[in-house]
The first five atom37 places (N, CA, C, CB, O) and aatype in JSON, in Angstrom:
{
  "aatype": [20, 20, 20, 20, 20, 20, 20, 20, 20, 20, 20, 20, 20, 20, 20, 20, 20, 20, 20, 20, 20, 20, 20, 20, 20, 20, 20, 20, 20, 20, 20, 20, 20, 20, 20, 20, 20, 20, 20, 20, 20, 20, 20, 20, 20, 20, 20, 20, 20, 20, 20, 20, 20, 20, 20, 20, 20, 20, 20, 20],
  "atom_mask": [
    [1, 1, 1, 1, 1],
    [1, 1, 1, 1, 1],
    [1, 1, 1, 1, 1],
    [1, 1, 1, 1, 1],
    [1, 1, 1, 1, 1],
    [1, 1, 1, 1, 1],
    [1, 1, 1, 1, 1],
    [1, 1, 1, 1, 1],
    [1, 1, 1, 1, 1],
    [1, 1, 1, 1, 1],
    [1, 1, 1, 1, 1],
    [1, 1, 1, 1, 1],
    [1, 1, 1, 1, 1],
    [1, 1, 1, 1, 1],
    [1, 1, 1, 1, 1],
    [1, 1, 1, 1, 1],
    [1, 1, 1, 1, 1],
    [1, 1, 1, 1, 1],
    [1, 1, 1, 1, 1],
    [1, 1, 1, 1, 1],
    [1, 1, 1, 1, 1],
    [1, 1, 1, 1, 1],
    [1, 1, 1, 1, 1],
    [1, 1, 1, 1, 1],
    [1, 1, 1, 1, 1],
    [1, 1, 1, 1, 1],
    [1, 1, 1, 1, 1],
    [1, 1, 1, 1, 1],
    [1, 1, 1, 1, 1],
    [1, 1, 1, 1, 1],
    [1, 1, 1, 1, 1],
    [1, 1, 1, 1, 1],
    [1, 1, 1, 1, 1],
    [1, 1, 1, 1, 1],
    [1, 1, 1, 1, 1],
    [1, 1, 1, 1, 1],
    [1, 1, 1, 1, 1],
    [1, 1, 1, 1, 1],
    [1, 1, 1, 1, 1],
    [1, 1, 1, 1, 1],
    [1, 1, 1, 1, 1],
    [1, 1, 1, 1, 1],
    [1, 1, 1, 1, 1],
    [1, 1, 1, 1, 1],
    [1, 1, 1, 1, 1],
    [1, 1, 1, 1, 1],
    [1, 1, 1, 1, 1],
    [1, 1, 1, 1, 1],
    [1, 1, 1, 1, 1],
    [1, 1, 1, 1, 1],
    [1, 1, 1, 1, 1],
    [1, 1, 1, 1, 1],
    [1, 1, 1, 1, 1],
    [1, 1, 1, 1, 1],
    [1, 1, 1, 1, 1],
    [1, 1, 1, 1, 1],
    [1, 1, 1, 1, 1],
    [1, 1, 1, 1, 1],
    [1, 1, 1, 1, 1],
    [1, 1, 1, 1, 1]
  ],
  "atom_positions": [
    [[-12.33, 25.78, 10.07], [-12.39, 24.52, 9.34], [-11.31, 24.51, 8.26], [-13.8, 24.3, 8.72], [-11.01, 25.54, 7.66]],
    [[-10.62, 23.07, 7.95], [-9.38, 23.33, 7.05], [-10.31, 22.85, 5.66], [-7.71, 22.26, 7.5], [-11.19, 21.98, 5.61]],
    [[-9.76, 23.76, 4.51], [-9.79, 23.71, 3.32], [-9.96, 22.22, 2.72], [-8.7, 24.37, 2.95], [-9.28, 21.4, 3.34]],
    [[-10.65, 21.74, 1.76], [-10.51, 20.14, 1.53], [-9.46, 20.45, 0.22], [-12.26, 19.11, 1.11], [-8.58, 19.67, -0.15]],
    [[-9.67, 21.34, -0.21], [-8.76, 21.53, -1.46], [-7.4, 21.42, -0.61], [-9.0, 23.15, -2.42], [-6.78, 20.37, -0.42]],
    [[-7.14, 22.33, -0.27], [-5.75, 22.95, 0.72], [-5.13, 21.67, 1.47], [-6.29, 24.25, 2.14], [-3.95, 21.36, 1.64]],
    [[-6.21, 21.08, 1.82], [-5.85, 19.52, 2.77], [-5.15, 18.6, 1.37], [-7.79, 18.45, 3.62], [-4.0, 18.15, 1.41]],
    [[-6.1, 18.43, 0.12], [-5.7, 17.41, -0.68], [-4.4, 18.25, -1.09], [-6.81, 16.88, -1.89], [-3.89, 17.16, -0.85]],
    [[-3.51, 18.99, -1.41], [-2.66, 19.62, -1.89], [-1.72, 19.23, -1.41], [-2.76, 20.7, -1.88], [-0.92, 18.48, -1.96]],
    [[-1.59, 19.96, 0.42], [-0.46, 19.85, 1.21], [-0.45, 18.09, 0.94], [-0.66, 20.57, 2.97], [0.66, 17.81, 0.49]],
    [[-1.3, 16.85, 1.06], [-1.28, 15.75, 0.96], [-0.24, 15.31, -0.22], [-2.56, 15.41, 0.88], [0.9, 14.86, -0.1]],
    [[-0.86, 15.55, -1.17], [-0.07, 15.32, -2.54], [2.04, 15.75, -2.19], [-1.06, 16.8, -3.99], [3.1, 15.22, -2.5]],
    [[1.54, 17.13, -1.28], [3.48, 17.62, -1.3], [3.67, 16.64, -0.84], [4.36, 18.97, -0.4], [4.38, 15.94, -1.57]],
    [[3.28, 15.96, 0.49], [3.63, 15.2, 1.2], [3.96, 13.65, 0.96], [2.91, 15.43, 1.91], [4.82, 12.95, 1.49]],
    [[3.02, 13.35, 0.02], [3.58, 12.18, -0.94], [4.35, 12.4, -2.07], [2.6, 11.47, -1.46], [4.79, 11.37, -2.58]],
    [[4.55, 13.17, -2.46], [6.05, 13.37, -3.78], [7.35, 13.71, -2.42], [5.78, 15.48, -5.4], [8.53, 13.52, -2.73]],
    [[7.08, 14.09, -1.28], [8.16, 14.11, -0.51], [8.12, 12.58, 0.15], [8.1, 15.39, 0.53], [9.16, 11.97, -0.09]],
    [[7.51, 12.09, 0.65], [7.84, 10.19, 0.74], [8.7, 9.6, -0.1], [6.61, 9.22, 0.41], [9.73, 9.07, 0.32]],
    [[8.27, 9.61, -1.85], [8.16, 9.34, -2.74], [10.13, 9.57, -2.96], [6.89, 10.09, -3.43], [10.85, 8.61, -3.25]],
    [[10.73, 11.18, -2.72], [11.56, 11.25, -3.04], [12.87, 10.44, -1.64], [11.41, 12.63, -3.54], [14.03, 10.06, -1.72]],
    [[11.93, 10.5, -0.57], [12.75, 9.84, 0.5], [13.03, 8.26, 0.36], [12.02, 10.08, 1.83], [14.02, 7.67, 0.8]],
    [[11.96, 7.73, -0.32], [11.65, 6.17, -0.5], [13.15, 6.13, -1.78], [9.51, 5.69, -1.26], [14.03, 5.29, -1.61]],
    [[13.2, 7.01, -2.82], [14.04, 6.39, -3.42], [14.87, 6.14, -2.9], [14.34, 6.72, -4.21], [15.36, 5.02, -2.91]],
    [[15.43, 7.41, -2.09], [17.22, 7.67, -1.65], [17.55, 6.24, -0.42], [17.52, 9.78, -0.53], [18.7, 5.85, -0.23]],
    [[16.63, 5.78, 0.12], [16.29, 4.68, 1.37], [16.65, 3.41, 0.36], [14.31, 4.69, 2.14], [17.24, 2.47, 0.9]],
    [[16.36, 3.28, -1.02], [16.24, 2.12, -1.42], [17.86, 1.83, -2.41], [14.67, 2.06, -2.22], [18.33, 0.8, -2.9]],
    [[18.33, 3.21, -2.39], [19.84, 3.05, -2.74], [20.54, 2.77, -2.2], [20.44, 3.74, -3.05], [21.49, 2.12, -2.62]],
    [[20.32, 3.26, -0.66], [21.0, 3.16, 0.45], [21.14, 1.52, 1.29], [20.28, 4.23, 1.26], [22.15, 0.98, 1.76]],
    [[19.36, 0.92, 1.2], [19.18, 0.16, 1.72], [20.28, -1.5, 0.99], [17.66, 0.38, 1.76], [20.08, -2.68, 1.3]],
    [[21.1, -1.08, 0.24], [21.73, -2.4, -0.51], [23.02, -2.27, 0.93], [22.44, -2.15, -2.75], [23.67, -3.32, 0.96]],
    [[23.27, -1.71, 1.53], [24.75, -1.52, 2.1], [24.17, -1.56, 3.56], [25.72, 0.07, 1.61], [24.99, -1.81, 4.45]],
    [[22.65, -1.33, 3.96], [22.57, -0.97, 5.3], [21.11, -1.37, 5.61], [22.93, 0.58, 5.57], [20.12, -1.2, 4.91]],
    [[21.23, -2.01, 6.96], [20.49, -2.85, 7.36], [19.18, -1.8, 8.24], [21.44, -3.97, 8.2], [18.05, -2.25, 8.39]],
    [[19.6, -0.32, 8.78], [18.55, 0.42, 9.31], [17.98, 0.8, 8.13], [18.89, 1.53, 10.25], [16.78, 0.54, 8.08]],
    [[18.61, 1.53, 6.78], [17.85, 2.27, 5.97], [16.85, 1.16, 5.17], [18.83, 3.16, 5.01], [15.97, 1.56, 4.41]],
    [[17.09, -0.35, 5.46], [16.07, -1.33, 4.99], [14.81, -1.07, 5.53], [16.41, -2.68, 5.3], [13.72, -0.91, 4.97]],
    [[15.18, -1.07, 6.93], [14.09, -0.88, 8.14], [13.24, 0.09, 7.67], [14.67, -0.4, 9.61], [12.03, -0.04, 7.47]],
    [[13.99, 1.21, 7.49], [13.32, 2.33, 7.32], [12.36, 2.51, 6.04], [14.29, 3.28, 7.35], [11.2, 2.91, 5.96]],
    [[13.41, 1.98, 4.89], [12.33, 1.87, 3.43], [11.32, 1.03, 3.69], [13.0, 1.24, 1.99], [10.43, 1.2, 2.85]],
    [[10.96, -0.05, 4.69], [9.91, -0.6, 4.73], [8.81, -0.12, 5.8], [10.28, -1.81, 4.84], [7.66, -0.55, 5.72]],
    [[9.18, 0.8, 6.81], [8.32, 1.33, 7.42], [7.68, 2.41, 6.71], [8.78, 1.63, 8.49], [6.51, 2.71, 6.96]],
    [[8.54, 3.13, 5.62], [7.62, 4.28, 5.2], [7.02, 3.94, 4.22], [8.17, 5.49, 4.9], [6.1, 4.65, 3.8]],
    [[7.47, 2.46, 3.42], [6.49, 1.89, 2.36], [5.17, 1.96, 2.93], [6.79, 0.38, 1.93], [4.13, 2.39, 2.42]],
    [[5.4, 1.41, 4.18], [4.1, 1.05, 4.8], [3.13, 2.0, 5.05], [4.29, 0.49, 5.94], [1.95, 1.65, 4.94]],
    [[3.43, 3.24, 5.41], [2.93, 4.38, 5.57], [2.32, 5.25, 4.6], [3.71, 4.9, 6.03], [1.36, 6.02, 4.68]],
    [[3.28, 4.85, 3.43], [2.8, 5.49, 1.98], [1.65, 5.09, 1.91], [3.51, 5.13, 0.66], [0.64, 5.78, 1.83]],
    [[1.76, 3.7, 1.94], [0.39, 2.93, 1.19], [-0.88, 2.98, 2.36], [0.8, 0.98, 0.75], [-2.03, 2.59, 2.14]],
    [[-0.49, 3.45, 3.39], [-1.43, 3.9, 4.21], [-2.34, 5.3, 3.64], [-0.66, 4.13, 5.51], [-3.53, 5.52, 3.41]],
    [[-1.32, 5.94, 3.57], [-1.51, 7.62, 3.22], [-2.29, 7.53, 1.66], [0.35, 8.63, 3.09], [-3.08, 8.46, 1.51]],
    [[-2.18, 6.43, 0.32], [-2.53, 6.12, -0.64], [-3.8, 5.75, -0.67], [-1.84, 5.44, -1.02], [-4.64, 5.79, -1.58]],
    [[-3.87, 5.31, 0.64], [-5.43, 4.22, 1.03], [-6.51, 5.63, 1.91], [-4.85, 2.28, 2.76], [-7.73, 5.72, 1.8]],
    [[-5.74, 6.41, 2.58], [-6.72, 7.45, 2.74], [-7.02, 8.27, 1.85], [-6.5, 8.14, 3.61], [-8.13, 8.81, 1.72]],
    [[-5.84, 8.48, 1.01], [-6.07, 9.4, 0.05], [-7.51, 9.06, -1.28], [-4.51, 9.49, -0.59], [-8.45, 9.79, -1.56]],
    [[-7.23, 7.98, -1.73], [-8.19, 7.06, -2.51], [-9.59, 7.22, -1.91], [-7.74, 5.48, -2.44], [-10.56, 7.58, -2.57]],
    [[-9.62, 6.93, -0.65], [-10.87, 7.38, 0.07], [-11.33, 8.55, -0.05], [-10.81, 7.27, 1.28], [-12.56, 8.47, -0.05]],
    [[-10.93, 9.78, -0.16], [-11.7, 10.95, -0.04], [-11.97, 11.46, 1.32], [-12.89, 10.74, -0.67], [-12.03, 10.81, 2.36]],
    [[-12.12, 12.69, 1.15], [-13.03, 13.49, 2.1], [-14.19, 13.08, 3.03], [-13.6, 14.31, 1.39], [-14.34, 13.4, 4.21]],
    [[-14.82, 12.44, 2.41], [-15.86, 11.86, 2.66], [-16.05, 11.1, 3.41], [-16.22, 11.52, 2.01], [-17.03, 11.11, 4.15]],
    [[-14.99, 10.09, 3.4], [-14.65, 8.94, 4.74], [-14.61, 8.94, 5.68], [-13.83, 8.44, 4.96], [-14.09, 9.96, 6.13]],
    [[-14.97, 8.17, 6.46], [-14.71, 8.28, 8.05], [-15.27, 7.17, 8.8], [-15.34, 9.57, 8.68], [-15.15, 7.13, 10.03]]
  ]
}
């Protein structure tokens, strides 16, 4: 069984690593029409990952 601590942790790396990809996408995205694409698909995902996260363990 995986850790809930260990789970919320690796989670957290994983959103400060979005977090640092979302910026570099949104510097980029003034000159280029995929890295737009892209900052808006992983917006989307963040706030996915934000919305499970908010939920807890517990959810399902």
């Amino acid at each position: 069984m995986v850790d809930a601590i260990e789970t919320n942790a690796c989670l957290h790396e994983v959103r400060a690593g979005i977090d640092g990809v979302l910026v570099l996408l949104e510097q980029q995205s003034v000159r280029s029409e995929a890295c737009f694409s892209a900052l808006c698909l992983l917006e989307m995902v963040k706030a996915k990952l934000d919305a499970l996260m908010a939920a807890g363990p517990l959810a399902g």
